[in-house]
C-alpha positions as CSV (number, residue, x, y, z in Angstrom):
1,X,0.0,0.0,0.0
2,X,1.5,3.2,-0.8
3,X,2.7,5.7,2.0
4,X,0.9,8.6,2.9
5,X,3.8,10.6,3.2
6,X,4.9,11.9,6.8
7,X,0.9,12.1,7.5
8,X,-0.4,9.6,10.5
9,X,-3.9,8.3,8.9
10,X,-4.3,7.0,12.1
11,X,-4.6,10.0,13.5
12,X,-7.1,11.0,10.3
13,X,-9.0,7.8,11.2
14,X,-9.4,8.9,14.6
15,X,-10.8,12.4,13.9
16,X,-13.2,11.0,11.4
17,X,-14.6,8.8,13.9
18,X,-14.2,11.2,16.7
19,X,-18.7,11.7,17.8
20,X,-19.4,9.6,14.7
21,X,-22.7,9.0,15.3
22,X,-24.0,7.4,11.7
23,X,-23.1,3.5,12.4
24,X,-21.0,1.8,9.1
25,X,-23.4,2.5,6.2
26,X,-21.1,5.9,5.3
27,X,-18.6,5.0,8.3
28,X,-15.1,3.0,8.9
29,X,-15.7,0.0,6.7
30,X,-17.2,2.3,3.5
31,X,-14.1,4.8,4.3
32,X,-12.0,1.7,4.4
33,X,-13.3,0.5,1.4
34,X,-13.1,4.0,0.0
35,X,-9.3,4.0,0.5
36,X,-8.8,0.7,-1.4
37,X,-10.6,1.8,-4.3
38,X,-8.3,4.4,-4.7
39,X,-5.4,2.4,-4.1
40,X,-6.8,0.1,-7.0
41,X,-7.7,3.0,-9.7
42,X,-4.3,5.1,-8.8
43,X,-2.3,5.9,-11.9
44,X,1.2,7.3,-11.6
45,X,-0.3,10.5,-12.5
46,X,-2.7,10.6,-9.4
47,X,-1.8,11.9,-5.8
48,X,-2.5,8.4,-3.5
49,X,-2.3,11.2,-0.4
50,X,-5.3,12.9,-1.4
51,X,-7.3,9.8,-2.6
52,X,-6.3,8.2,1.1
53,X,-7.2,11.6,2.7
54,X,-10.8,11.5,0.6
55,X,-11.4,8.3,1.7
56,X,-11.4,9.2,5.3
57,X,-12.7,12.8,5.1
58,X,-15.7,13.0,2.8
59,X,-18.1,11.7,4.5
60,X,-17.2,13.1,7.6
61,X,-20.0,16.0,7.9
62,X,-23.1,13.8,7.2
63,X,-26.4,14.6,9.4
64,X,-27.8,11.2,8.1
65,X,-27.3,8.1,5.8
66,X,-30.0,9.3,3.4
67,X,-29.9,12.1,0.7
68,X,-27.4,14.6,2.3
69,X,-26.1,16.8,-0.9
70,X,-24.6,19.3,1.1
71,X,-22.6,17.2,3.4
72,X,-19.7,17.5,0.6
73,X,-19.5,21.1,0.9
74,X,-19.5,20.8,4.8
75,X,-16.9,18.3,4.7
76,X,-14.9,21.1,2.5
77,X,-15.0,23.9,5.3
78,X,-14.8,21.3,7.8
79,X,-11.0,20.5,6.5
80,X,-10.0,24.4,6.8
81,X,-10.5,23.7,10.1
82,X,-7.8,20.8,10.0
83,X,-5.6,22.6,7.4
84,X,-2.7,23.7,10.2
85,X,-3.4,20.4,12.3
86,X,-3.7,17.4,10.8
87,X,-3.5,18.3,7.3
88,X,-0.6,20.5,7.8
89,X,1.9,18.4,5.9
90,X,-0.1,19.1,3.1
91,X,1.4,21.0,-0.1
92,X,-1.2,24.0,-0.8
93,X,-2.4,21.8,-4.3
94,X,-2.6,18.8,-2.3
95,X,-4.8,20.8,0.2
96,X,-7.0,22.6,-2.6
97,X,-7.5,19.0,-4.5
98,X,-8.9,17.3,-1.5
99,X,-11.0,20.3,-0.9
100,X,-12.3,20.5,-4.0
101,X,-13.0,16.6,-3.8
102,X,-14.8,16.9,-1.0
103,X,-16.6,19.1,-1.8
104,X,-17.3,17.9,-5.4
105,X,-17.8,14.4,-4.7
106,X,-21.9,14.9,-4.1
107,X,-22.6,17.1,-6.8
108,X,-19.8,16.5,-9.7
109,X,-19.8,13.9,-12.2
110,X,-16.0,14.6,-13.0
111,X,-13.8,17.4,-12.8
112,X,-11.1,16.8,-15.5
113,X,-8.6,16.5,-12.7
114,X,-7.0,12.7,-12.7
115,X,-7.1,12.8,-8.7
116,X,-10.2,14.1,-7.9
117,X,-12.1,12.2,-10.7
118,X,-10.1,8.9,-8.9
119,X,-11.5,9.7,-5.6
120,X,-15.1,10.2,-7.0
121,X,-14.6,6.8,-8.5
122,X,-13.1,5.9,-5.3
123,X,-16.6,6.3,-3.5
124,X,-18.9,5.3,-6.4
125,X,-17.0,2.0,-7.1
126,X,-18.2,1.1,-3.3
127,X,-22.5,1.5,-4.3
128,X,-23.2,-1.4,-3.6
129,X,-23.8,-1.3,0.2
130,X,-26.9,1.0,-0.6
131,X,-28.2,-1.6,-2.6
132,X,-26.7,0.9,-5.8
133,X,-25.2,-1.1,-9.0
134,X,-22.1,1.3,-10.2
135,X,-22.6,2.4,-13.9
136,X,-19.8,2.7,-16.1
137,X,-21.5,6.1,-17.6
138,X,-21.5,7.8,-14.0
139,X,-17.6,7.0,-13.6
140,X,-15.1,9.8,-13.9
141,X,-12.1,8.1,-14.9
142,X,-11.5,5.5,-17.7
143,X,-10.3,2.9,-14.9
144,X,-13.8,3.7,-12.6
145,X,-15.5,2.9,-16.0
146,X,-13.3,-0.5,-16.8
147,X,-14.5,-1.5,-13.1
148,X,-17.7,-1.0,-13.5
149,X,-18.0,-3.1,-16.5
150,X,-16.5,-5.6,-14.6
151,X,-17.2,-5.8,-11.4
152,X,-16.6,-9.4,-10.9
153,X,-12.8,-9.0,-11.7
154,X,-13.0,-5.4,-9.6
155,X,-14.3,-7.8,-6.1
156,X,-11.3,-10.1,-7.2
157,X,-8.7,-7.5,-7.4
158,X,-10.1,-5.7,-4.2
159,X,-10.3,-9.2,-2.0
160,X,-6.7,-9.8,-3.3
161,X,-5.9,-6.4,-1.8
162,X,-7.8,-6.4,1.0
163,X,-5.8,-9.5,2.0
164,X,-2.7,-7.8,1.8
């Protein structure tokens, strides 16, 4: 698994479950499964610290586990709040690109931008649990859409990983 620089995602982990109050539907094990589907659609081109940040972060200011389309944009200003703290390792694009995928990630079909498109794909490629089949059409990234056309060897890949 790649590193996440000098940043403790343990310490991430632990904010994002610090008063978590929403039980596993958009908690630990989605934002666990969140971070391996990033790991899995990472290119060379796409920042893993970010992806692995997302993964942890963007569901972090839900008020429930059903249609919340501002919790995004919450999550966004909620990481201002971390930006000297926990995410002060952080490189100003590296902030701005999880900010922007945060916020984004509700809203935004794709962006353009290989990292935050990844970590859209990140989240959507984990549908399932809400009884949601991913669609290759509502993908951001070619990889996203490869997956979703074939889920079966996506599980594969993820179980191999998972067991890593």
């Amino acid at each position: 698994m790649q590193e996440l620089a000098s940043l403790d995602i343990e310490a991430i982990k632990q904010f994002a479950l610090k008063d978590w109050e929403l039980g596993e539907t958009h908690g630990l094990p989605h934002w666990q499964r969140v971070e391996r589907n990033g790991i899995i659609l990472a290119t060379s081109e796409v920042n893993i610290t970010v992806v692995r940040l997302f993964a942890y972060l963007h569901d972090k200011c839900r008020i429930d586990n059903g249609c919340d389309i501002e919790h995004g944009k919450k999550a966004a200003i909620m990481i201002n709040g971390i930006r000297h703290t926990l995410l002060k390792e952080l490189t100003d694009n590296e902030f701005e690109l999880l900010s922007k995928a945060c916020e984004l990630h509700t809203t935004t079909l794709r962006t353009g931008n290989l990292t935050i498109d990844t970590c859209f794909d990140a989240d959507r490629l984990d549908l399932e649990r809400v009884g949601i089949i991913p669609y290759p059409n509502k993908m951001a990234t070619s990889k996203g859409q490869y997956y979703a056309k074939n889920l079966g060897e996506f599980y594969d890949l993820a179980v191999l990983l998972t067991m890593e």
